[in-house]
C-alpha positions as semicolon CSV with decimal commas, in nm:
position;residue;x (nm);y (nm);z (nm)
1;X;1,382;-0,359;-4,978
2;X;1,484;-0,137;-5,268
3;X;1,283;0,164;-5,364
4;X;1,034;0,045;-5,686
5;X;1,115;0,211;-6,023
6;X;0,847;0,365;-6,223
7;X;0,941;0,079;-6,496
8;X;0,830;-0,160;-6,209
9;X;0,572;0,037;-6,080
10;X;0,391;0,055;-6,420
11;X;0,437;-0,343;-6,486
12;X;0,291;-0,394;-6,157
13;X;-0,018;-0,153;-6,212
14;X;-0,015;-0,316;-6,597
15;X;-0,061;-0,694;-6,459
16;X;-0,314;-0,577;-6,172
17;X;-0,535;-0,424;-6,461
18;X;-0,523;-0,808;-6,659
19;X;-0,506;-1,048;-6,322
20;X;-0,730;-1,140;-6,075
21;X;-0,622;-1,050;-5,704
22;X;-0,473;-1,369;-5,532
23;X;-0,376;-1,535;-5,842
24;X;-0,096;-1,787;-5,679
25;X;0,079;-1,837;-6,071
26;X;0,094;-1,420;-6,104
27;X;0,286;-1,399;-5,695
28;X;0,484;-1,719;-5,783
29;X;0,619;-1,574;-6,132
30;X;0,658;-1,205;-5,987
31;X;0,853;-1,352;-5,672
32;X;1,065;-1,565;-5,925
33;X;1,155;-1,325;-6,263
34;X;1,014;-1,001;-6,094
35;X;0,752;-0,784;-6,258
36;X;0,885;-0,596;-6,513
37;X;1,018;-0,953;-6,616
38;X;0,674;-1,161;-6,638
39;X;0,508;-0,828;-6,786
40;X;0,744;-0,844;-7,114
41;X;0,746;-1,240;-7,135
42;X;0,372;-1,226;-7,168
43;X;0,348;-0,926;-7,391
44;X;0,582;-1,143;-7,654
45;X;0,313;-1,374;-7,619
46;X;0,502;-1,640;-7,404
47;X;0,249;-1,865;-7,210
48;X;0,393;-1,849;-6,856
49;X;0,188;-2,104;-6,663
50;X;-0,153;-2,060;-6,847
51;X;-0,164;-1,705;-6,784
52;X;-0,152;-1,626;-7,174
53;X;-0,526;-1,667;-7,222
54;X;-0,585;-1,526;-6,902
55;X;-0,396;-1,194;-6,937
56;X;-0,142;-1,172;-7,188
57;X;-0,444;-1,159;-7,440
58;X;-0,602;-0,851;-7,263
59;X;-0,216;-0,709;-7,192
60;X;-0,120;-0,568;-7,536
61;X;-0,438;-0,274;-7,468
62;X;-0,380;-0,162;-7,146
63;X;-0,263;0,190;-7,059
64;X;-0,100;0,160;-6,686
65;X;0,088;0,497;-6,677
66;X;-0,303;0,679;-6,837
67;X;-0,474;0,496;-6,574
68;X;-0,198;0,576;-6,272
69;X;-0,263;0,932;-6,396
70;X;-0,610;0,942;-6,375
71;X;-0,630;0,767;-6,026
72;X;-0,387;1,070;-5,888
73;X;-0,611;1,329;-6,007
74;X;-0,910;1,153;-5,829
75;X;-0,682;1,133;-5,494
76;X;-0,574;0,780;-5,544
77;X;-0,212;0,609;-5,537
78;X;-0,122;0,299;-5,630
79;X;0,190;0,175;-5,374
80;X;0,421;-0,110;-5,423
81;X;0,675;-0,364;-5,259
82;X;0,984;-0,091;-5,239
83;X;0,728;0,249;-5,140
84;X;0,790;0,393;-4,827
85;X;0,406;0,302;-4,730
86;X;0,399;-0,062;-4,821
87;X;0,339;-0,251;-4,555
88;X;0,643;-0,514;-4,528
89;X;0,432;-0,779;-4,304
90;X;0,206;-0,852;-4,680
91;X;0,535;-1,096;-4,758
92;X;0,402;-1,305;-4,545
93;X;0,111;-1,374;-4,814
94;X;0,381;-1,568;-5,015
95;X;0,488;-1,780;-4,761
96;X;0,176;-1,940;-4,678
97;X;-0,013;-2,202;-4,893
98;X;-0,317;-2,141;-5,142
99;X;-0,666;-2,115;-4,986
100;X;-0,990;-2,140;-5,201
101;X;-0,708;-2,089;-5,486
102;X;-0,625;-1,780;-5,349
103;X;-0,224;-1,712;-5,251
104;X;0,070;-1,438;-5,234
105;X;0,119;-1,114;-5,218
106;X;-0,042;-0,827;-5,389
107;X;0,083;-0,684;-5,693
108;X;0,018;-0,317;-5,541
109;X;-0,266;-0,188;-5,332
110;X;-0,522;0,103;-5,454
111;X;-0,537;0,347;-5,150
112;X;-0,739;0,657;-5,102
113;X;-0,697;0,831;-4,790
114;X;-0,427;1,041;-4,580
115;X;-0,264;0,806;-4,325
116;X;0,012;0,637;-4,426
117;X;-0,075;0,212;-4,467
118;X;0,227;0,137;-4,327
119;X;0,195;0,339;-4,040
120;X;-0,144;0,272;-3,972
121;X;-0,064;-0,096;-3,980
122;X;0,248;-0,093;-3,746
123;X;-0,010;-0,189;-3,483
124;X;-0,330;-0,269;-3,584
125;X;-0,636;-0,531;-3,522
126;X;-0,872;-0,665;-3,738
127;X;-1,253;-0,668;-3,643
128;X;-1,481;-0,915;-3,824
129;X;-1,796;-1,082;-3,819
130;X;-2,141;-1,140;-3,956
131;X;-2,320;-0,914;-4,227
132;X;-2,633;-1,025;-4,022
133;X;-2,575;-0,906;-3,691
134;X;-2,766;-0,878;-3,362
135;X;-2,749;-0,621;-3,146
136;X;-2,558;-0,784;-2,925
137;X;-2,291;-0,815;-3,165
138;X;-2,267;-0,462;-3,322
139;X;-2,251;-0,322;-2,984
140;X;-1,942;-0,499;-2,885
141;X;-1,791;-0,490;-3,200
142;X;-1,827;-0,080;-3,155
143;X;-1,747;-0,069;-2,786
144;X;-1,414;-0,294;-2,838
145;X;-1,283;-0,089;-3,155
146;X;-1,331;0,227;-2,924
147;X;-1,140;0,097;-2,632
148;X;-0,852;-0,013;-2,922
149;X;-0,892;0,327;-3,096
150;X;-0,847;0,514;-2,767
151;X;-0,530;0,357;-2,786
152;X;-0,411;0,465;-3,087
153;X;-0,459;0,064;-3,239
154;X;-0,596;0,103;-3,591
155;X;-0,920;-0,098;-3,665
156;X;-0,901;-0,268;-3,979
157;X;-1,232;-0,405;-4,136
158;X;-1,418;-0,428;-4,423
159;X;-1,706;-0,170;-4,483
160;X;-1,953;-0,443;-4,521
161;X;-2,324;-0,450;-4,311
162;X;-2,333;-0,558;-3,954
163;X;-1,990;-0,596;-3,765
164;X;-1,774;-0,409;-4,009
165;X;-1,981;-0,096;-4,001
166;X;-2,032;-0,161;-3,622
167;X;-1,612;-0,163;-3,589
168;X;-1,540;0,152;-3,827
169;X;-1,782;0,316;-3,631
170;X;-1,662;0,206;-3,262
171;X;-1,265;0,364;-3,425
172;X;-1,430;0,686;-3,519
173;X;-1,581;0,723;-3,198
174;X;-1,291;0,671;-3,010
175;X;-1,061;0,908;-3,177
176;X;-0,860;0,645;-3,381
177;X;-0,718;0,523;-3,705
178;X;-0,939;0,307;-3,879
179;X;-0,865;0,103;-4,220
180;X;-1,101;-0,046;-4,439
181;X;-1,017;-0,334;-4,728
182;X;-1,290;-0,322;-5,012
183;X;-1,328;-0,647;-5,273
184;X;-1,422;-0,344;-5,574
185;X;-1,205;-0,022;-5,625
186;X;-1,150;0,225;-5,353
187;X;-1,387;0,489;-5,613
188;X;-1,711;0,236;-5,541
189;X;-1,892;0,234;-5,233
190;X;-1,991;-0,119;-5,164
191;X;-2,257;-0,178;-5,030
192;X;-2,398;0,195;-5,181
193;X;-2,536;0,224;-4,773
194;X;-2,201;0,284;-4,687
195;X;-2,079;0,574;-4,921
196;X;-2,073;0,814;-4,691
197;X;-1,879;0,591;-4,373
198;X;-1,644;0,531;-4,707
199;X;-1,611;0,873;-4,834
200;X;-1,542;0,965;-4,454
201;X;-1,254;0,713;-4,387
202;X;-1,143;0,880;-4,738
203;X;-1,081;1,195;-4,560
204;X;-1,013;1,080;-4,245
205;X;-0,861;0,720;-4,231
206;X;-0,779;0,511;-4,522
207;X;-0,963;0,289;-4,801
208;X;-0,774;-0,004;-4,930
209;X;-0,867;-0,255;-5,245
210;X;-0,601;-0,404;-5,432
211;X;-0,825;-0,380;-5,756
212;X;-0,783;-0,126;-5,963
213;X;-1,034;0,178;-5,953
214;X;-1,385;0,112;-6,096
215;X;-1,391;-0,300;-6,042
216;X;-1,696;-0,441;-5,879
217;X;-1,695;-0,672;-5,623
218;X;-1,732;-1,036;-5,677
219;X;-1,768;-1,347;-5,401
220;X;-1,403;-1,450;-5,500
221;X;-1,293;-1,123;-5,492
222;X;-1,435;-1,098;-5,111
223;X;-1,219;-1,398;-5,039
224;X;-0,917;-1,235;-5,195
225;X;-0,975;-0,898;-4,958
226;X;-0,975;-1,121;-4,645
227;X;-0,636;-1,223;-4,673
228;X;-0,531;-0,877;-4,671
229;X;-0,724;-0,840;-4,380
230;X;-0,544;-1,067;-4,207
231;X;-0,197;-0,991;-4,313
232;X;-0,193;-0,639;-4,267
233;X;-0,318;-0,692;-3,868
234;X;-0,158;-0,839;-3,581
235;X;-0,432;-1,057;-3,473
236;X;-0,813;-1,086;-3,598
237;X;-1,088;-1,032;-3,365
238;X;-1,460;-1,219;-3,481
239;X;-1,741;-1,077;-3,318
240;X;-2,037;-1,322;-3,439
241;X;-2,016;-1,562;-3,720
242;X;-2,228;-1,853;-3,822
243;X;-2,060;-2,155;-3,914
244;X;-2,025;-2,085;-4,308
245;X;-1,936;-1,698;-4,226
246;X;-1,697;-1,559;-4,460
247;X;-1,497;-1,431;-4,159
248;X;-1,457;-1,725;-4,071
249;X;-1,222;-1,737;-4,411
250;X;-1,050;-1,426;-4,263
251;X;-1,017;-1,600;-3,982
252;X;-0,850;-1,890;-4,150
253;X;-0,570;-1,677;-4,322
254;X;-0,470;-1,535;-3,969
255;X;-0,424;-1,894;-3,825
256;X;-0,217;-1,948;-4,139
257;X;0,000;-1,644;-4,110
258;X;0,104;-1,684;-3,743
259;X;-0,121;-1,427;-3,633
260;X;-0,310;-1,351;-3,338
261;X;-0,652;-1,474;-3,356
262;X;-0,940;-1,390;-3,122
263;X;-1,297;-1,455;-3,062
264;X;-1,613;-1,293;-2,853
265;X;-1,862;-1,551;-2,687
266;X;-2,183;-1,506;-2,757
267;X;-2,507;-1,667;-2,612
268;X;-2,494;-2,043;-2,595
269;X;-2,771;-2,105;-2,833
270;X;-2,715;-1,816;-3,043
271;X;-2,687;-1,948;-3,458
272;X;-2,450;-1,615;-3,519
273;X;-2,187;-1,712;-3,267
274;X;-2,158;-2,053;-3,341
275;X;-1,847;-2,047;-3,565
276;X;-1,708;-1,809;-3,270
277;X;-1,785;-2,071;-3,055
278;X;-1,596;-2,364;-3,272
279;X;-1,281;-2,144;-3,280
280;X;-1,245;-2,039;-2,943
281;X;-1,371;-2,477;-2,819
282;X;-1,059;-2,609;-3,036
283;X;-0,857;-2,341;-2,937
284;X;-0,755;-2,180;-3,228
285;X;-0,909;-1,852;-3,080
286;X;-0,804;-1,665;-2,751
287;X;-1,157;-1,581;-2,594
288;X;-1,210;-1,166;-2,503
289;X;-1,482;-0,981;-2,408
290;X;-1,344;-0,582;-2,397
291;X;-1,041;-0,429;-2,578
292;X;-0,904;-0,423;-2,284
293;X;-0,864;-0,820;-2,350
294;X;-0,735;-0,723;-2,701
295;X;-0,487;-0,468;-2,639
296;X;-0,278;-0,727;-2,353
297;X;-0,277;-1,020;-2,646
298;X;-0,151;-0,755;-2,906
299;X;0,060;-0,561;-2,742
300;X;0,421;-0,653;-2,676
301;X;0,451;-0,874;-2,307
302;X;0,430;-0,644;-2,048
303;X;0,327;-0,309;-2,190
304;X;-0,032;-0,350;-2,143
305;X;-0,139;-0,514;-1,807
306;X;-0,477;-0,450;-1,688
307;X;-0,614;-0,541;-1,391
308;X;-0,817;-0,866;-1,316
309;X;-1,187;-0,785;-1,321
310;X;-1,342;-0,841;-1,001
311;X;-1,653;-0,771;-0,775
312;X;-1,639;-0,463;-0,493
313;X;-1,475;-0,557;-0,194
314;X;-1,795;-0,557;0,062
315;X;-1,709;-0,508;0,454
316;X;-1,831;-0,884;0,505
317;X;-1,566;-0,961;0,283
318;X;-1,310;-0,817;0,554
319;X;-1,424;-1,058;0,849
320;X;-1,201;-1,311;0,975
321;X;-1,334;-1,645;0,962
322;X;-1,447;-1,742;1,256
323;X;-1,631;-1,383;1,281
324;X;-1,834;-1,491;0,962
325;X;-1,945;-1,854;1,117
326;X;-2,034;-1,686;1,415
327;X;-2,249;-1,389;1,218
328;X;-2,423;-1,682;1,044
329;X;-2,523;-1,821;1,322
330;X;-2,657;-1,499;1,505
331;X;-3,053;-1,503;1,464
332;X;-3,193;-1,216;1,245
333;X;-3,517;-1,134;1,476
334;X;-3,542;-1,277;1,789
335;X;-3,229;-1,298;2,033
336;X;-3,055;-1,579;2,107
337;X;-2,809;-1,632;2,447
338;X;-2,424;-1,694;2,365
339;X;-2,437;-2,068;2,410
340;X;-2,687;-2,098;2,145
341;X;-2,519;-1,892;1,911
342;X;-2,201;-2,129;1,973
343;X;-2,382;-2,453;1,921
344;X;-2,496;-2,368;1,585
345;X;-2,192;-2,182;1,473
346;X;-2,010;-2,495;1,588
347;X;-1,714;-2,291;1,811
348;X;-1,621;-2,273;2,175
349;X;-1,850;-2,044;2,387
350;X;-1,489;-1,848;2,443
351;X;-1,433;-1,810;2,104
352;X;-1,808;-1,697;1,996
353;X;-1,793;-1,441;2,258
354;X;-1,450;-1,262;2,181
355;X;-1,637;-1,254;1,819
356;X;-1,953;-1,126;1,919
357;X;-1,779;-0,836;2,100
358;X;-1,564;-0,778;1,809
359;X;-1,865;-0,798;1,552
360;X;-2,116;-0,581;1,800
361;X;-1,827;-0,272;1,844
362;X;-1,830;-0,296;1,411
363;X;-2,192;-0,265;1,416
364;X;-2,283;-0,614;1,318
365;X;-2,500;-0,726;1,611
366;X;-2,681;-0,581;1,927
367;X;-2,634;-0,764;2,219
368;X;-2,813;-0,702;2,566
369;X;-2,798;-0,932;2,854
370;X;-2,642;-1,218;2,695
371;X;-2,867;-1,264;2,409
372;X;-2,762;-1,183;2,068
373;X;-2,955;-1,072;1,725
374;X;-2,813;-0,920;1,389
375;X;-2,805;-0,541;1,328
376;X;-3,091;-0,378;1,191
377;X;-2,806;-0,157;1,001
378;X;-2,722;-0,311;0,607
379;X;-2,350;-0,336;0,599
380;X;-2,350;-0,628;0,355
């Protein structure tokens, strides 16, 4: 990819001032004629695919280079396709079919913050799920992005209540990079709860919109922020979401740009899980529980193997079979001779008694006399 010019650099910033984010006719005719291009064809007033009305009208009074100017005083850049920073994996956006009317690339992304996006993004895992979460949810979503933080995987999210405050908080706590996508300009904090985790990530992490600085958010423009979401991360992890959750949509654009896509079970009955539940029942999702889940799926095959989870072994555990028919069968109070103990265990009286010697010099059973009784001693 060539390095962007500052003549393409201000057309881009120019059209991202007049278009909506996710316009599919603004990434078709930029893909096709190139920026600087479609920015002169509609400032002579030449209707390219409706988008006169739309933005050529508002074009003509637009200062990109004052308003580039005044976003680098306040600590803000504006990269593009050709920056050392920009993310190469956001192509992907313009291979991929509309959704909700939503489609391509962005023009240039708003960011406010000291790591590097493209960096940061190399390796990184989106966590998403309902505004209105339980418990239950939050605390996963914040134990997972720790375990992937400890890691140096960067949690991408996107500020909002419930799981995306739960995830940026889980990556701070663990040491790591964390990223979060806004639907208004990276200057608003959205909800105003959350200016001081944004103002934070500003210092610490990174705060991405691709609106320009002082734009509010809007429903559509939520939808337009979860495809970035999704295309800057190597898979998508939902933690709780109903069935008409809007990560759900995020969810969506990672099935449709090849990307990893994960879900965390909740209770069977629970309403917030339910769209989890759908995803992970027609197996669109991989189900995980831990980041531990996260970080094998993610990572490359073979570089991050953990071990199966499994109960303590218990010394019972380490009897041979016959030993643990004929421990069965030994009576708990009052003793019982050898051929008793062999009836019920169902072995030869040979057999049971080799055992019961074995099992009475590991402490299992007292014998005296013939008769036989369990071991007051615990060693289950």
């Amino acid at each position: 990819m060539t390095a962007a010019t500052d003549e393409e650099r201000l057309a881009r910033a120019a059209l991202n001032l007049v278009s909506e984010p996710g316009d599919p006719r603004v990434a078709r005719l930029v893909a096709a004629l190139g920026a600087v291009e479609v920015h002169d064809r509609l400032l002579a007033d030449t209707d390219l695919e409706g988008l006169r009305s739309d933005a050529a009208e508002r074009l003509a009074g637009v200062a990109p280079g004052r308003v580039l100017d005044d976003a680098r005083r306040r600590g803000i850049r504006f990269v593009v396709p050709g920056d050392d920073e920009w993310p190469e994996q956001l192509a992907d956006l313009d291979l991929v079919e509309p959704l909700n009317r939503l489609a391509g690339a962005p023009l240039g992304l708003w960011l406010r913050g000291p790591l590097r996006l493209r960096d940061a993004c190399e390796t990184a895992v989106a966590v998403v799920g309902s505004r209105s979460a339980t418990t239950y949810g939050t605390d996963v979503a914040a134990d997972l992005s720790a375990r992937l933080a400890r890691h140096r995987v960067t949690v991408v999210s996107g500020a909002a209540f419930g799981i995306d405050y739960a995830a940026h908080r889980g990556a701070i706590g663990g040491g790591g990079p964390t990223v979060a996508v806004l639907a208004c300009g990276v200057d608003r904090a959205y909800p105003t709860a959350h200016r001081a985790l944004l103002d934070h990530l500003a210092e610490v992490g990174l705060v991405v919109s691709e609106l320009p600085p002082g734009c509010s958010p809007t429903r559509v423009r939520f939808l337009g922020r979860n495809r970035l979401i999704a295309a800057l991360s190597t898979g998508t992890v939902v933690v709780e979401a109903a069935v008409r959750s809007g990560a759900l949509n995020t969810a969506t654009w990672a099935t449709r740009l090849n990307r990893l896509l994960m879900g965390v079970p909740g209770p069977a009955t629970s309403a917030p899980s339910e769209g989890v539940h759908e995803l992970v029942r027609s197996g669109a999702a991989s189900l995980v529980t831990r980041g531990e889940h996260v970080l094998e799926l993610v990572a490359p095959v073979g570089e991050q193997l953990f071990p199966v989870q499994r109960a303590p072994v218990r010394p019972r555990d380490l009897l041979a079979h016959d030993e643990l028919r004929v421990l069965d069968a030994v009576p708990l109070v009052r003793p019982a001779p050898t051929t008793a103990v062999a009836r019920t265990a169902g072995l030869s009286v040979g057999t049971v008694t080799a055992s019961l010697e074995r099992l009475r010099a590991a402490g299992w059973v007292d014998g005296a006399e013939g008769r036989w009784r369990r071991s007051g001693r615990r060693l289950d």
